[in-house]
C-alpha positions as a Python dict, from the first residue, in 0.01 Angstrom:
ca = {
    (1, 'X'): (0, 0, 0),
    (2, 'X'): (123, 331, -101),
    (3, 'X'): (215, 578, 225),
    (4, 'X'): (49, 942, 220),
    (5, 'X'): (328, 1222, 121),
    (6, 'X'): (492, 1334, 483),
    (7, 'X'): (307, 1694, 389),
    (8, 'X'): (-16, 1597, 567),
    (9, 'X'): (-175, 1924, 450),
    (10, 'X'): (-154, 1790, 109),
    (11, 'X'): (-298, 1488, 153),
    (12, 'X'): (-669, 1500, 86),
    (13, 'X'): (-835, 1284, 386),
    (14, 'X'): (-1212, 1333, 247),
    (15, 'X'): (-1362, 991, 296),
    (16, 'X'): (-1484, 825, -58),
    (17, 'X'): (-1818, 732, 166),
    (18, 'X'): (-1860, 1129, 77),
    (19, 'X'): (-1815, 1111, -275),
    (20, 'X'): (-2174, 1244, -462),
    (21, 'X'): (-2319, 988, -723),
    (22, 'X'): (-2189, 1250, -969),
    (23, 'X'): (-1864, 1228, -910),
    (24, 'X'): (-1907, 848, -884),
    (25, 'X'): (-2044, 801, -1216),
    (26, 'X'): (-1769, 951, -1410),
    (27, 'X'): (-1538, 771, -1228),
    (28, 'X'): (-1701, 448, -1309),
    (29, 'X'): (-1700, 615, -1641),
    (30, 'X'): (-1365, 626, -1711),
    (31, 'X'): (-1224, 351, -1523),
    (32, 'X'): (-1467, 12, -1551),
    (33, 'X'): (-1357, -35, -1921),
    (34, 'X'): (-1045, -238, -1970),
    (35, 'X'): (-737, -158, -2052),
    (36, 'X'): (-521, -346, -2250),
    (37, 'X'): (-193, -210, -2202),
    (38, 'X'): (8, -205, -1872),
    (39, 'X'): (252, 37, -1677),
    (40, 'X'): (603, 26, -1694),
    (41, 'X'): (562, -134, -1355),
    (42, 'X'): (321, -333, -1497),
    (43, 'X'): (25, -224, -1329),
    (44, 'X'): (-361, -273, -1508),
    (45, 'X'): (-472, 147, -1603),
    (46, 'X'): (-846, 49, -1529),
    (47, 'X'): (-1078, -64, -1252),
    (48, 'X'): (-808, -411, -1184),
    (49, 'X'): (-530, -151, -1080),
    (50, 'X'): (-677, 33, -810),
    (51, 'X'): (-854, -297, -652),
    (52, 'X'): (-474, -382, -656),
    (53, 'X'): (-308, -122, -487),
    (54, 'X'): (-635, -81, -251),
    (55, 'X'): (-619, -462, -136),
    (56, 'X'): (-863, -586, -286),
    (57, 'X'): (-844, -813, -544),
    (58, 'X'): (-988, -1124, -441),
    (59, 'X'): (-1313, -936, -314),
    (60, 'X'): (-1375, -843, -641),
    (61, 'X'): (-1515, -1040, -950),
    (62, 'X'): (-1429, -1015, -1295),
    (63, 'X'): (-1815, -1050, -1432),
    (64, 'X'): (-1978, -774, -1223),
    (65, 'X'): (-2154, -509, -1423),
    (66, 'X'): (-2043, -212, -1316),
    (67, 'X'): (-1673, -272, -1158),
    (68, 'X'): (-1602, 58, -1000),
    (69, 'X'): (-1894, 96, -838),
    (70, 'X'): (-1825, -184, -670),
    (71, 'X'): (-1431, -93, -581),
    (72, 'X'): (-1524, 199, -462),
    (73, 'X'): (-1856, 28, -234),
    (74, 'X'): (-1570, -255, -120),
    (75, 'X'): (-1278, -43, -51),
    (76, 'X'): (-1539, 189, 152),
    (77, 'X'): (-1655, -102, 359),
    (78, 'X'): (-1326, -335, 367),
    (79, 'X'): (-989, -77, 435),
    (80, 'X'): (-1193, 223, 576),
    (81, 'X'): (-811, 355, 665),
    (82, 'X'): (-745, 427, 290),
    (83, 'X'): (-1069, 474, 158),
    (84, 'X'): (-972, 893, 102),
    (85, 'X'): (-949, 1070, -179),
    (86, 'X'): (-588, 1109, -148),
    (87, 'X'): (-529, 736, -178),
    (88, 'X'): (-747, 768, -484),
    (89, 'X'): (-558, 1035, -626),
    (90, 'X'): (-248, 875, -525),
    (91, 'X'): (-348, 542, -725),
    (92, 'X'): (-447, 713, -1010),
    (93, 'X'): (-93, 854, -1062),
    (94, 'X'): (76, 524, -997),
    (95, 'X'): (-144, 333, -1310),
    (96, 'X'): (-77, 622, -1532),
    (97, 'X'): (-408, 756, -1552),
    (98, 'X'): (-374, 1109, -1503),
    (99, 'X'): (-646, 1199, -1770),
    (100, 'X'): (-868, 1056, -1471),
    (101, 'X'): (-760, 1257, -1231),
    (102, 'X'): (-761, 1619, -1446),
    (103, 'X'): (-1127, 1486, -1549),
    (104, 'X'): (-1257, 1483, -1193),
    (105, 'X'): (-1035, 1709, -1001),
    (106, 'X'): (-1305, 1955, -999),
    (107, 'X'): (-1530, 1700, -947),
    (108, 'X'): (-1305, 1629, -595),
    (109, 'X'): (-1292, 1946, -516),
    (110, 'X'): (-1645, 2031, -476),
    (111, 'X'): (-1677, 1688, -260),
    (112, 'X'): (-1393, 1787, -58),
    (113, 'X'): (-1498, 2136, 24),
    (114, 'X'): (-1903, 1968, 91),
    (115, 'X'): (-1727, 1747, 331),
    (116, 'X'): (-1543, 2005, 527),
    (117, 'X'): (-1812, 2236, 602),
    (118, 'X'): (-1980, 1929, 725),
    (119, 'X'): (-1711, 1883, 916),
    (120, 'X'): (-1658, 2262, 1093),
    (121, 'X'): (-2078, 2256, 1150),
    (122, 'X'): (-2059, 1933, 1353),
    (123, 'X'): (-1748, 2056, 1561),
    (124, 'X'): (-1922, 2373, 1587),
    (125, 'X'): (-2191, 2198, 1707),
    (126, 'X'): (-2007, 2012, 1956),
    (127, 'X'): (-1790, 2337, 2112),
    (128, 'X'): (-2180, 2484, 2146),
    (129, 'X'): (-2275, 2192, 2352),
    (130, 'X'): (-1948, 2245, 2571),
    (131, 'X'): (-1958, 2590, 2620),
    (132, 'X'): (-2325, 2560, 2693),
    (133, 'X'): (-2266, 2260, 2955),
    (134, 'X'): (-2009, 2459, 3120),
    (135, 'X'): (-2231, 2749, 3125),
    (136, 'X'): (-2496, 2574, 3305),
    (137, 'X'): (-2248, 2438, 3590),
    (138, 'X'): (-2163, 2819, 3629),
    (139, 'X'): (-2571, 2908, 3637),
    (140, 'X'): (-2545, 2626, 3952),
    (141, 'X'): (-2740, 2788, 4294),
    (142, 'X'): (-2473, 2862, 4577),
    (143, 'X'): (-2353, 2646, 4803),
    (144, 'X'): (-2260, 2634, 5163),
    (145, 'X'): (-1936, 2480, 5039),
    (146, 'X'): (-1716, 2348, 4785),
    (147, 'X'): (-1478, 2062, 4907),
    (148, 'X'): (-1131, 2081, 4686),
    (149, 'X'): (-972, 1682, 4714),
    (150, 'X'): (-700, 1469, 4566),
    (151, 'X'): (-840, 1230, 4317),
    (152, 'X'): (-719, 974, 4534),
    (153, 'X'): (-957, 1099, 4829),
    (154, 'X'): (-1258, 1119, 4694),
    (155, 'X'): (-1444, 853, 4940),
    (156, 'X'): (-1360, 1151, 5179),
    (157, 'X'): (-1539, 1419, 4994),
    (158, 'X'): (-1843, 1142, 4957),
    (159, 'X'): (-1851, 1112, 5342),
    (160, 'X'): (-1893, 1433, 5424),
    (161, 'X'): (-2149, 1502, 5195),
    (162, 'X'): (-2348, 1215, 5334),
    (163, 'X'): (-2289, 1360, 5695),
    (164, 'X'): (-2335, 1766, 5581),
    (165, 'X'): (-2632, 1707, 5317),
    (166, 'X'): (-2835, 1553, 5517),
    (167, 'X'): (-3004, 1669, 5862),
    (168, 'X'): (-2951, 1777, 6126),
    (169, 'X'): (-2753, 2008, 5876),
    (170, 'X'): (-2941, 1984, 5581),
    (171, 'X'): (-2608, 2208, 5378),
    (172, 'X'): (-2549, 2222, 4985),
    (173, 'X'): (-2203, 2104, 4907),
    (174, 'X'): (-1997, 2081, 4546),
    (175, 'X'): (-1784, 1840, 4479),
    (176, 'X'): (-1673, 1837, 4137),
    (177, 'X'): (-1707, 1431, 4070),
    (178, 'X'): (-2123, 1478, 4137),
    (179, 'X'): (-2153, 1792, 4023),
    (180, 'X'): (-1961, 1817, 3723),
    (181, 'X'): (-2106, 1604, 3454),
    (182, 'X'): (-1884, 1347, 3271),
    (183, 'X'): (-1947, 1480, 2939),
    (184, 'X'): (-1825, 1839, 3018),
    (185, 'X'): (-1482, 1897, 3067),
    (186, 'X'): (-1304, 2026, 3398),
    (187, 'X'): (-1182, 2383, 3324),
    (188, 'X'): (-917, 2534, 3585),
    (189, 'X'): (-1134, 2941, 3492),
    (190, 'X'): (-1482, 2748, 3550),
    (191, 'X'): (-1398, 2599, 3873),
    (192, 'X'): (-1241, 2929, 4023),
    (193, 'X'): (-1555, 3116, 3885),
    (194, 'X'): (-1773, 2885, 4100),
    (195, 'X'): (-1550, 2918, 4401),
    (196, 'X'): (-1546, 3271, 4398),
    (197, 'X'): (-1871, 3330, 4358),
    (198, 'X'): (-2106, 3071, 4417),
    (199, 'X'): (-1972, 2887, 4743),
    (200, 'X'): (-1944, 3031, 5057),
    (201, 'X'): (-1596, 2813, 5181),
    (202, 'X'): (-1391, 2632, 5036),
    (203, 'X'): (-1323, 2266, 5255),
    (204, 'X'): (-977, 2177, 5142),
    (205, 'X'): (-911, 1779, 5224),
    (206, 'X'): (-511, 1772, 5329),
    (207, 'X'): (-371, 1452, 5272),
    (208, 'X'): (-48, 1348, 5108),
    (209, 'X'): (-192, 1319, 4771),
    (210, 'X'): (-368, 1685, 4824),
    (211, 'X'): (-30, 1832, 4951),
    (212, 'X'): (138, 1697, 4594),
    (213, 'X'): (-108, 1825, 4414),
    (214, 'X'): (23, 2151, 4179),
    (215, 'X'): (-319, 2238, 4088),
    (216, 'X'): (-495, 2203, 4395),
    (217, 'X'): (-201, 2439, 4508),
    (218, 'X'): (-317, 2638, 4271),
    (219, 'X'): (-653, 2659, 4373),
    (220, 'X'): (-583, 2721, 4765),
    (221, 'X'): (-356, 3049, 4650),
    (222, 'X'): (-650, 3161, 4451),
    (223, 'X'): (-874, 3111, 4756),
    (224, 'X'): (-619, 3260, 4953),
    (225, 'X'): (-587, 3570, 4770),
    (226, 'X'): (-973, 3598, 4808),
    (227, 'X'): (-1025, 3594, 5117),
    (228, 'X'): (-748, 3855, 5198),
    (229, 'X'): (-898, 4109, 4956),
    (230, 'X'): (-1262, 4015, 5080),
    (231, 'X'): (-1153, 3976, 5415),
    (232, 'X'): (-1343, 3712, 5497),
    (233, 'X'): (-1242, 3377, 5599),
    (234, 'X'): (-1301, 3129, 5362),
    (235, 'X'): (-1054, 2838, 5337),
    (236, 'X'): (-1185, 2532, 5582),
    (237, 'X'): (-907, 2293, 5601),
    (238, 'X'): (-969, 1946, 5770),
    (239, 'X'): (-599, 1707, 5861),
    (240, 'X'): (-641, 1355, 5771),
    (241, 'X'): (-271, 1291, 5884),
    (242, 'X'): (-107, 1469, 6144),
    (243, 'X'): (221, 1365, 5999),
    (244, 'X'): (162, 1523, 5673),
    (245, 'X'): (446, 1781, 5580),
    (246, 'X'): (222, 2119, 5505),
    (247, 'X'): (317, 2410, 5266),
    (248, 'X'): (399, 2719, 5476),
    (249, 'X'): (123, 2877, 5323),
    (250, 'X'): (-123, 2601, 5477),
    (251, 'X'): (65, 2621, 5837),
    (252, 'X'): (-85, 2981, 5920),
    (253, 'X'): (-428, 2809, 5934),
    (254, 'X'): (-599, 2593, 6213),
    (255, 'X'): (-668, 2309, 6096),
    (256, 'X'): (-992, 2098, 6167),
    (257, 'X'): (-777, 1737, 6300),
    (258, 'X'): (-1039, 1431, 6148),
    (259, 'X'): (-1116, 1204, 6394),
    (260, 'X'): (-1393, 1037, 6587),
    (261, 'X'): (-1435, 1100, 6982),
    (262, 'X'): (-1710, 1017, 7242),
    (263, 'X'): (-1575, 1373, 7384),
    (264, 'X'): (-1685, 1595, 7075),
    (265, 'X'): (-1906, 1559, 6723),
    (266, 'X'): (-1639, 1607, 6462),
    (267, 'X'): (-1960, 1695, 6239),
    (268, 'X'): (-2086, 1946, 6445),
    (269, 'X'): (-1729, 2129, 6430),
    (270, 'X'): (-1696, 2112, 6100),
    (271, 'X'): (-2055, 2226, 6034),
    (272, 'X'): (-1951, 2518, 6291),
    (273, 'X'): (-1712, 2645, 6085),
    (274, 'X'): (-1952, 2679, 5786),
    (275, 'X'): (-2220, 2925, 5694),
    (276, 'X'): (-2526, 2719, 5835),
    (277, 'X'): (-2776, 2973, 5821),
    (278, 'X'): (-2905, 2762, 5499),
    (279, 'X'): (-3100, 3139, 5409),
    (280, 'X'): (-2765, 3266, 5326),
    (281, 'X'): (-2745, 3040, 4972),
    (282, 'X'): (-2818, 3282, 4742),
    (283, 'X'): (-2962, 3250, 4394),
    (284, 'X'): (-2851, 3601, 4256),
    (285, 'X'): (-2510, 3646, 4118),
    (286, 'X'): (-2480, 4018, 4306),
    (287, 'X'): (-2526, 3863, 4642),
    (288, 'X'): (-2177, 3759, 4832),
    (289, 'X'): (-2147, 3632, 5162),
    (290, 'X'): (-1857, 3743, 5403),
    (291, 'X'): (-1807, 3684, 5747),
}
């Protein structure tokens, strides 16, 4: 099989699937009589040397009525990866039969250009259906909190949405993995645009995987630059290991320790420390909450 020039650009990948009838016909036209006499490299200049170079030689018989049509249908549903009009083109040059090619290059053209607008309307389409997914997550109703978690720590996020979301608290938390749907994709600007101004704190889970994480570092400076021009305190972090090695940055802050006593409700501490007034979830993106 012949390779595609290493100019990609110049290689026409317009499937033949999107070939009109029109441009069909002619090529059935000009290519399903035979030819008697051979290339130099003693390739067939008809129908017999593009099943050839496409592969497909034994799929095709010798009695069918119109042979083209039926390269062209098998090469379509058999080698998908070269059926393009640049392998076309391509074989048309190697079995000499550039009058072919001149005949239907405008032919090609037209196809081509058909295909590509095709092409930019259902990519257009799709970006739409992005931008308009991530729109609606930013549309979202405030929430008491956002938790901000390693991958890795998700369960952790999950349990305190189950404790938080449910009374005697009754709170509305985000956590990207529920709230974010699968088919939209997680923007760094989207997520700081909902922490900013649609949750009230931000519960950072600190565990080794969280401290290694550049862009929840990222995140926490944004916070922390937040709260210092809103003055208001909004960064709620909660130790999973006491023996975790914290950023400077996090050491200023008390931390909320995670454990279980008979002494004290770590769920009541940790609800504390959040807005729990659950009137103060606003709806209206001029309202903001400080402390």
């Amino acid at each position: 099989m012949a390779n595609p020039p290493s100019n990609l650009s110049e290689f026409n990948r317009t499937p033949l699937s999107e070939l009109t009838n029109e441009t069909k016909l002619q090529l059935s036209c000009m290519l399903s009589r035979k030819k008697v006499l051979r290339t130099e490299d003693g390739y067939e200049r008809d129908w017999r040397g593009i099943a050839h170079l496409a592969k497909l030689t034994n799929l095709i018989t010798e009695n069918v009525s119109k042979p083209m049509d039926a390269v062209l249908s098998t090469w379509i549903q058999h080698n998908p990866n070269t059926a393009e009009v640049g392998y076309l083109e391509q074989y048309l040059g190697i079995i000499d039969r550039w009058d072919v090619q001149d005949d239907i290059k405008e032919y090609l053209i037209k196809d081509t250009e058909r295909f590509n607008m095709k092409k930019q309307q259902r990519e257009q389409l799709q970006n739409n259906n992005s931008v308009t997914q991530s729109v609606n997550i930013l549309k979202q109703p405030r929430y008491n909190a956002c938790i901000l978690y390693a991958e890795a720590d998700v369960k952790h996020a999950v349990e305190i949405v189950d404790h938080l979301e449910n009374p005697p608290y009754n709170m509305k938390l985000f956590i990207k993995h529920r709230d974010i749907p699968p088919e939209v994709p997680f923007e760094y600007d989207n997520f700081v645009e909902l922490m900013a101004n649609r949750c009230n704190h931000l519960i950072a889970l600190l565990t080794e995987k969280f401290v290694a994480s550049r862009e929840n570092a990222n995140l926490m400076n944004f916070m922390e630059k937040l709260q210092i021009e809103r003055s208001s305190r909004r960064i709620i972090p909660i130790l999973y290991n006491s023996n975790i090695e914290l950023p400077k940055t996090l050491c200023l802050y008390t931390c909320l320790e995670y454990r279980r006593s008979p002494l004290f409700s770590f769920w009541d501490r940790l609800a504390s420390s959040i807005e729990m007034n659950i009137s103060q979830i606003y709806y209206s993106d001029d309202n903001r909450i400080s402390r």
